[in-house]
SEPA-778451 format. One record per residue (C-alpha): x, y, z; residue in three letters. Coordinates in nm, 3 decimals, padded with zeros to 5 digits. Example, Ala and Ser with C-alpha at 12.3 -4.5 7.8 and 13.67 -1.06 7.14 Angstrom:
// SEPA-778451
R         u         v         w    aa
R    01.230   -00.450    00.780   Ala
R    01.367   -00.106    00.714   Ser
This chain:
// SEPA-778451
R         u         v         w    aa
R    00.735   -05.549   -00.474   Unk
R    00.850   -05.441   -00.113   Unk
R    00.962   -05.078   -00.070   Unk
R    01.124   -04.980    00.274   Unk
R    01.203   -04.604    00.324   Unk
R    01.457   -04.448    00.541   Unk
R    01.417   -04.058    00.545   Unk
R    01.704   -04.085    00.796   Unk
R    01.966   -04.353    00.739   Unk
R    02.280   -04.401    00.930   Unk
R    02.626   -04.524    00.898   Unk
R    02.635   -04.711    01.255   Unk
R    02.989   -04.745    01.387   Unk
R    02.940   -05.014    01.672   Unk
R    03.223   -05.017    01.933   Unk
R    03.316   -05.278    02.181   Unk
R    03.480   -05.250    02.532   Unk
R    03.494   -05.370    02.852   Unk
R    03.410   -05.066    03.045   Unk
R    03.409   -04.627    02.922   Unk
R    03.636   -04.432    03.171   Unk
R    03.536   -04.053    03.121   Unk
R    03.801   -03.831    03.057   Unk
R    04.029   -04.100    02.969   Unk
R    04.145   -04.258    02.641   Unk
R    03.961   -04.563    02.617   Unk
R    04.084   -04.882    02.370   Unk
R    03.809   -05.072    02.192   Unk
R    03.853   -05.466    02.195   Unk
R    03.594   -05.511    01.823   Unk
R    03.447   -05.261    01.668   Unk
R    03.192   -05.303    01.313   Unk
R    03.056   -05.096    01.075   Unk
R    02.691   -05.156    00.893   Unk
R    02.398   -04.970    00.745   Unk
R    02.141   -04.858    00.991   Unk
R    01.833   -04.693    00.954   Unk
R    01.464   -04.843    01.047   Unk
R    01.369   -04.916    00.719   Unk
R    01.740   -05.073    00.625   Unk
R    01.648   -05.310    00.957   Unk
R    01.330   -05.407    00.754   Unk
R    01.496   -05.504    00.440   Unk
R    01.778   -05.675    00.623   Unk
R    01.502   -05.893    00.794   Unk
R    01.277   -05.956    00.471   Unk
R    01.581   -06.083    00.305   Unk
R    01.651   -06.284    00.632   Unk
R    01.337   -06.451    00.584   Unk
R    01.355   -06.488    00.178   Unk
R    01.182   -06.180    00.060   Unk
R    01.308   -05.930   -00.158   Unk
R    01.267   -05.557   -00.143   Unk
R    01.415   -05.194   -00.272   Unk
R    01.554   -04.950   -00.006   Unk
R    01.463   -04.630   -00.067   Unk
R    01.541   -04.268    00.071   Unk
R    01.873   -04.012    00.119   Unk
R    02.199   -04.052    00.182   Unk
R    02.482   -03.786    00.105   Unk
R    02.836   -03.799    00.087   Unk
R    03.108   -04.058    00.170   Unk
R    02.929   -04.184    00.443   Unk
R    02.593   -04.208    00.176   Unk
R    02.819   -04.408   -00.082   Unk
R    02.951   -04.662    00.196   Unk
R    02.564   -04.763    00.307   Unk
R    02.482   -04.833   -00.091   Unk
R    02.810   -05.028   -00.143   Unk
R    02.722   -05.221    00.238   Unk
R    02.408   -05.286    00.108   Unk
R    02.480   -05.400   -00.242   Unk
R    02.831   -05.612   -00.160   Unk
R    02.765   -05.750    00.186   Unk
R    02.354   -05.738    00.277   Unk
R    02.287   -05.783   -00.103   Unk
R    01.998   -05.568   -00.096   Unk
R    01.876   -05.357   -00.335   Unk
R    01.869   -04.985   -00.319   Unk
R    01.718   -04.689   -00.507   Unk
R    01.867   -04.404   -00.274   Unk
R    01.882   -04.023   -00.391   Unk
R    02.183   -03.867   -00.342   Unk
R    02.169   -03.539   -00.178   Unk
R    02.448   -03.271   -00.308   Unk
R    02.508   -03.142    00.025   Unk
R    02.637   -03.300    00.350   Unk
R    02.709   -03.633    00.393   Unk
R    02.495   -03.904    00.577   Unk
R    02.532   -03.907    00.982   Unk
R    02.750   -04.176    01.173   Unk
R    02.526   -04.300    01.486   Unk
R    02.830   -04.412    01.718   Unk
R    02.683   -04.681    01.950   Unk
R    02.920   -04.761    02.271   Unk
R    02.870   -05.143    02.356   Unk
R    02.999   -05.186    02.731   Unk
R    02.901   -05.210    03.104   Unk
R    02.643   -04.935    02.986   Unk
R    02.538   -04.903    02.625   Unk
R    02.578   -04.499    02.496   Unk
R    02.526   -04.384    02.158   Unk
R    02.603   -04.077    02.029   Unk
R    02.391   -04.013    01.697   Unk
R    02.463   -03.766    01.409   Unk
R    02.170   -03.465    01.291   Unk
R    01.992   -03.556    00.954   Unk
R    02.018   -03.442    00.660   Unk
R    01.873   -03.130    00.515   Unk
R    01.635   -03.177    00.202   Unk
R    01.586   -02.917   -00.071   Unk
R    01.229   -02.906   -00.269   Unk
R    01.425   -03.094   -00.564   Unk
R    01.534   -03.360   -00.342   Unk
R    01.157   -03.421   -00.201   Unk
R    01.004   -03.404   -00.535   Unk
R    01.268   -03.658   -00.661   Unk
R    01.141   -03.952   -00.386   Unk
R    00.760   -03.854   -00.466   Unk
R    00.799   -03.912   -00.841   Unk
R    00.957   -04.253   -00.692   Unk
R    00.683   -04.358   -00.462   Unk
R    00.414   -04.284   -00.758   Unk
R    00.602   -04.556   -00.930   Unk
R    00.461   -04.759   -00.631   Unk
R    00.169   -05.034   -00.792   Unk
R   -00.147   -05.201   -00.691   Unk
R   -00.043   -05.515   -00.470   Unk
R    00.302   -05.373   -00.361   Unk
R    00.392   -05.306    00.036   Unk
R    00.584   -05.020    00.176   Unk
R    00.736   -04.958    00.568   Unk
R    00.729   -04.601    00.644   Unk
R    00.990   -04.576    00.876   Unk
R    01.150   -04.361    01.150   Unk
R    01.158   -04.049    01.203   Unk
R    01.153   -03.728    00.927   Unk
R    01.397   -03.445    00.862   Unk
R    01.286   -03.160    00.975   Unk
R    01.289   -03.004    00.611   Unk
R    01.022   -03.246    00.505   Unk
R    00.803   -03.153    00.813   Unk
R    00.555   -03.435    00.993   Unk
R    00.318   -03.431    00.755   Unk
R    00.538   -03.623    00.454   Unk
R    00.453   -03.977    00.543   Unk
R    00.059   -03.843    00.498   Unk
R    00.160   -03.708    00.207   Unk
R    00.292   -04.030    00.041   Unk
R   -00.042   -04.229    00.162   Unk
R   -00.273   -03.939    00.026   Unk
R   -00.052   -04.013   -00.331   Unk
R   -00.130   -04.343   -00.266   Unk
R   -00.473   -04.373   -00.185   Unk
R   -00.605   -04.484   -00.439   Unk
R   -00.416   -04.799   -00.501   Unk
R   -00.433   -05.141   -00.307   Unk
R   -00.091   -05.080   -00.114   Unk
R   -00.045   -05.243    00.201   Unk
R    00.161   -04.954    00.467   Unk
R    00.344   -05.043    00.780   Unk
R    00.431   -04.728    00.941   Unk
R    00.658   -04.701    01.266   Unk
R    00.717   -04.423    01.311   Unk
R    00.548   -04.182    01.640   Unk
R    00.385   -03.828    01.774   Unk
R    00.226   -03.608    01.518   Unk
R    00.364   -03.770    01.230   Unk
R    00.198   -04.067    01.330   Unk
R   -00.062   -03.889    01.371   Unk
R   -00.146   -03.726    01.083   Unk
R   -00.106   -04.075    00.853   Unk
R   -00.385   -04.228    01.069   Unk
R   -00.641   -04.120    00.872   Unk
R   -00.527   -04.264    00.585   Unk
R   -00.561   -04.682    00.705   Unk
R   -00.246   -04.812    00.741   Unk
R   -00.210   -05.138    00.765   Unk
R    00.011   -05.172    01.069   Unk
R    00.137   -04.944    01.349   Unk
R    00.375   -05.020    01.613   Unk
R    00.393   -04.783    01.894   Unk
R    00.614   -04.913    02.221   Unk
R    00.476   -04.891    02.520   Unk
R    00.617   -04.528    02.629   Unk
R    00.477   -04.402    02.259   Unk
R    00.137   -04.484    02.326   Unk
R    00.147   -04.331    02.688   Unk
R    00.297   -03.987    02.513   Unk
R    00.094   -04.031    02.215   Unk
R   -00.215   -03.995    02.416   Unk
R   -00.053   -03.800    02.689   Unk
R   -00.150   -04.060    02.957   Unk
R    00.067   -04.326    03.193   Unk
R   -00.084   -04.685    03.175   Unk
R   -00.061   -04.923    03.432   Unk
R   -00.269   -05.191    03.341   Unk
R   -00.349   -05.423    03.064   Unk
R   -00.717   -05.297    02.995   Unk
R   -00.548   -04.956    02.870   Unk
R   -00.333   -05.122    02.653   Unk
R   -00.653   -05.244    02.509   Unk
R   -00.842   -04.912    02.576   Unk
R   -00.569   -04.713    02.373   Unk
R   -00.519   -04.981    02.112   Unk
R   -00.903   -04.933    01.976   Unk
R   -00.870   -04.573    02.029   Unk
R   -00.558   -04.590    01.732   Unk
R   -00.777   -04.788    01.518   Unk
R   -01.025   -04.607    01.598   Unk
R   -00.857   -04.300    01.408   Unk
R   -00.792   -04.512    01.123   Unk
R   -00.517   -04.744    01.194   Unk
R   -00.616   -05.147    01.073   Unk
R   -00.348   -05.360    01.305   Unk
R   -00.166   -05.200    01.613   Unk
R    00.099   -05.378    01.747   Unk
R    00.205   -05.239    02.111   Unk
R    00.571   -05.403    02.176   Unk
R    00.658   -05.358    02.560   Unk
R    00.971   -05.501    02.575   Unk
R    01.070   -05.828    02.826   Unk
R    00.699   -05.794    02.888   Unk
R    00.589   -05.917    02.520   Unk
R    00.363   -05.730    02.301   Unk
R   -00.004   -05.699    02.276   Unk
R   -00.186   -05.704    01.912   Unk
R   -00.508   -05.579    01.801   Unk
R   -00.657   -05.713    01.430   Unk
R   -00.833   -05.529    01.176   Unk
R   -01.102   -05.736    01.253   Unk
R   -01.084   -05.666    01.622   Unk
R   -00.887   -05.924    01.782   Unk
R   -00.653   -05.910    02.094   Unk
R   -00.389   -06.115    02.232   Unk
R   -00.119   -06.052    02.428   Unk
R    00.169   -06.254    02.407   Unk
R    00.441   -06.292    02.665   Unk
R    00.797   -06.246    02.552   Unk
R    00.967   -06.578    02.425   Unk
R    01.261   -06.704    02.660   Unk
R    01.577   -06.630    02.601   Unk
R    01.912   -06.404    02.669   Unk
R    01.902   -06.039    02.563   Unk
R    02.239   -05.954    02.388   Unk
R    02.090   -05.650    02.192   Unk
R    01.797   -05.512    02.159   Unk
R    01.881   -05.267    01.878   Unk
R    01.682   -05.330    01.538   Unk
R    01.394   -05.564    01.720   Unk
R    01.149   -05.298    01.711   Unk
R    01.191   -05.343    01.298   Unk
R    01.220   -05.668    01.299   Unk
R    00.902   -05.735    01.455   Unk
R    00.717   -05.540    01.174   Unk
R    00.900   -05.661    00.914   Unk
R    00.830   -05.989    01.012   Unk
R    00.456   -05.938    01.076   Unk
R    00.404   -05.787    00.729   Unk
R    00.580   -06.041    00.569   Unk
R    00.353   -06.288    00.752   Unk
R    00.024   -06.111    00.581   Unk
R    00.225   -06.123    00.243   Unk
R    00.244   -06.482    00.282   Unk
R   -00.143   -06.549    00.357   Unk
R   -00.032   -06.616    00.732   Unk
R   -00.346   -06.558    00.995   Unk
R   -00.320   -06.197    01.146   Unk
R   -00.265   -06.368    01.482   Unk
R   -00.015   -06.606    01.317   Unk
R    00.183   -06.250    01.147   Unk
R    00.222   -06.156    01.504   Unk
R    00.322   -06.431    01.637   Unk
R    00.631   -06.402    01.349   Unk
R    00.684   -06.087    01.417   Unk
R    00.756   -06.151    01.793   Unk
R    00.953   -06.395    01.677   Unk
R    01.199   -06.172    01.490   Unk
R    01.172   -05.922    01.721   Unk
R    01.298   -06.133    01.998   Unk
R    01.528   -06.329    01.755   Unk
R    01.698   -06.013    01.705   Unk
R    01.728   -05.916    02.082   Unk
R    01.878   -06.275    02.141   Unk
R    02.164   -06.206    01.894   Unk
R    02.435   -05.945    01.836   Unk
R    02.320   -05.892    01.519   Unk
R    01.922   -05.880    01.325   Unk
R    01.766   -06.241    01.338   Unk
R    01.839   -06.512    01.098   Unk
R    01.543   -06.680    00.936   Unk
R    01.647   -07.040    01.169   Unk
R    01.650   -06.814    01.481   Unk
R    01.324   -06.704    01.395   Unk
R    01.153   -07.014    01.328   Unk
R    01.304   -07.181    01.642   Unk
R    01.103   -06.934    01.859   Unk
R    00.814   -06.892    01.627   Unk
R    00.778   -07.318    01.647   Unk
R    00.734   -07.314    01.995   Unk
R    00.482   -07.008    02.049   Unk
């Protein structure tokens, strides 16, 4: 089985207008409502693509009850959410115009009950099965809880994808994951450096795996991505042609797309080349990739 998390899910109201006038009351021409969250990206691609998985993590309130029923009703995905007693999940407002603006809600607060309720789920978690650690943490967790989930898990052949960045991506490094996708500007704060060439992108790339990571995957935007393999291949690979519409969600799709790609006994240099493929699938469309949009691109890389 597939397990994404979302520590920090979102009900994303997307609005759509020619042009924001500050100060001014300003008329939408669309406007849409779906569940967001990193993870929730990742199961929205896997089930692009065919694959099934459970979405796990918090969500409170009205705004918590209208991401399960999105999810079940229109994404059909499945979901194993705890529901916190307190609050209600945030609304991420994102402003599609001349400029793009989004104005995104504070997390939620978890109690100890709350925390011990997900770790009792993630020890369900079996030999064979993948998880996405994904995004960032509430604050009441603290940057250690993604370690804490791979230390639980240590022991058992489970295959981790975390994307997630600073110390919290620090501190699961020394437990192997199997993938982690920093951005460009990540890696330069991670190591507290500005790189302006390709050989650092290498240099800093071993230095990750170096501290325990098995596949990095450095996405730089229209510039493509570079990829380093567990058994210590590189390639960089330019970014596919094509219109960006929205680049929202291709960060997830790309390692969604690469895990599923090791799932599936593809090559490690053949997982990346599928996750650039939904990565860029999703930039080229409005919404995340559809499985045809991402085996157009993939065909011709």
């Amino acid at each position: 089985m597939i397990y994404t998390l979302t520590l920090n899910p979102a009900l994303d109201h997307i609005v759509r207008l020619e042009k924001v006038e500050a100060g001014e009351t300003n008329r939408m021409d669309a406007e849409s409502v779906s569940a967001g969250g990193k993870g929730i990206n990742v199961s929205k691609i896997l089930k692009n693509l065919g694959e099934r998985s459970i979405a796990l993590g918090y969500i409170a309130g009205f705004t918590g009850k209208e991401i399960e029923r999105v999810l079940r009703d229109e994404d059909k995905i499945l979901s194993d959410f705890i529901l916190v007693k307190e609050g209600f999940t945030r609304i991420n407002t994102k402003i599609k115009a001349d400029v793009e603006t989004e104005i995104n809600g504070p997390g939620l607060t978890i109690n100890e009950a709350d925390r011990q309720e997900l770790i009792n789920k993630i020890e369900d978690v079996k030999n064979g099965d993948y998880l996405f650690l994904s995004g960032s943490i509430p604050d009441s967790l603290g940057n250690g809880f993604y370690a804490e989930i791979m230390e639980l898990l240590k022991d058992k052949e489970v295959a981790i994808a975390v994307d997630t960045t600073g110390e919290a991506l620090k501190l699961s490094l020394p437990y192997g994951p199997t993938l982690v996708k920093p951005n460009l500007r990540e890696l330069e704060d991670f190591f507290g450096v500005t790189i302006e060439d390709p050989q650092q992108i290498e240099h800093y790339s071993k230095e990750l795996q170096k501290m325990g990571a098995k596949n990095i995957i450095i996405s730089m935007g229209g510039d493509g991505a570079y990829f380093l393999s567990s058994q210590g291949e590189g390639l960089f690979l330019a970014a596919p042609k094509g219109e960006v519409i929205d680049t929202v969600g291709s960060g997830d799709s790309m390692v969604a797309g690469f895990m599923y790609g090791l799932k599936n006994q593809y090559s490690p240099i053949e997982a990346f080349k599928l996750g650039v493929s939904c990565g860029s699938a999703t930039a080229f469309s409005e919404n995340l990739g559809t499985k045809d949009e991402i085996m157009a691109i993939y065909n011709k890389l």
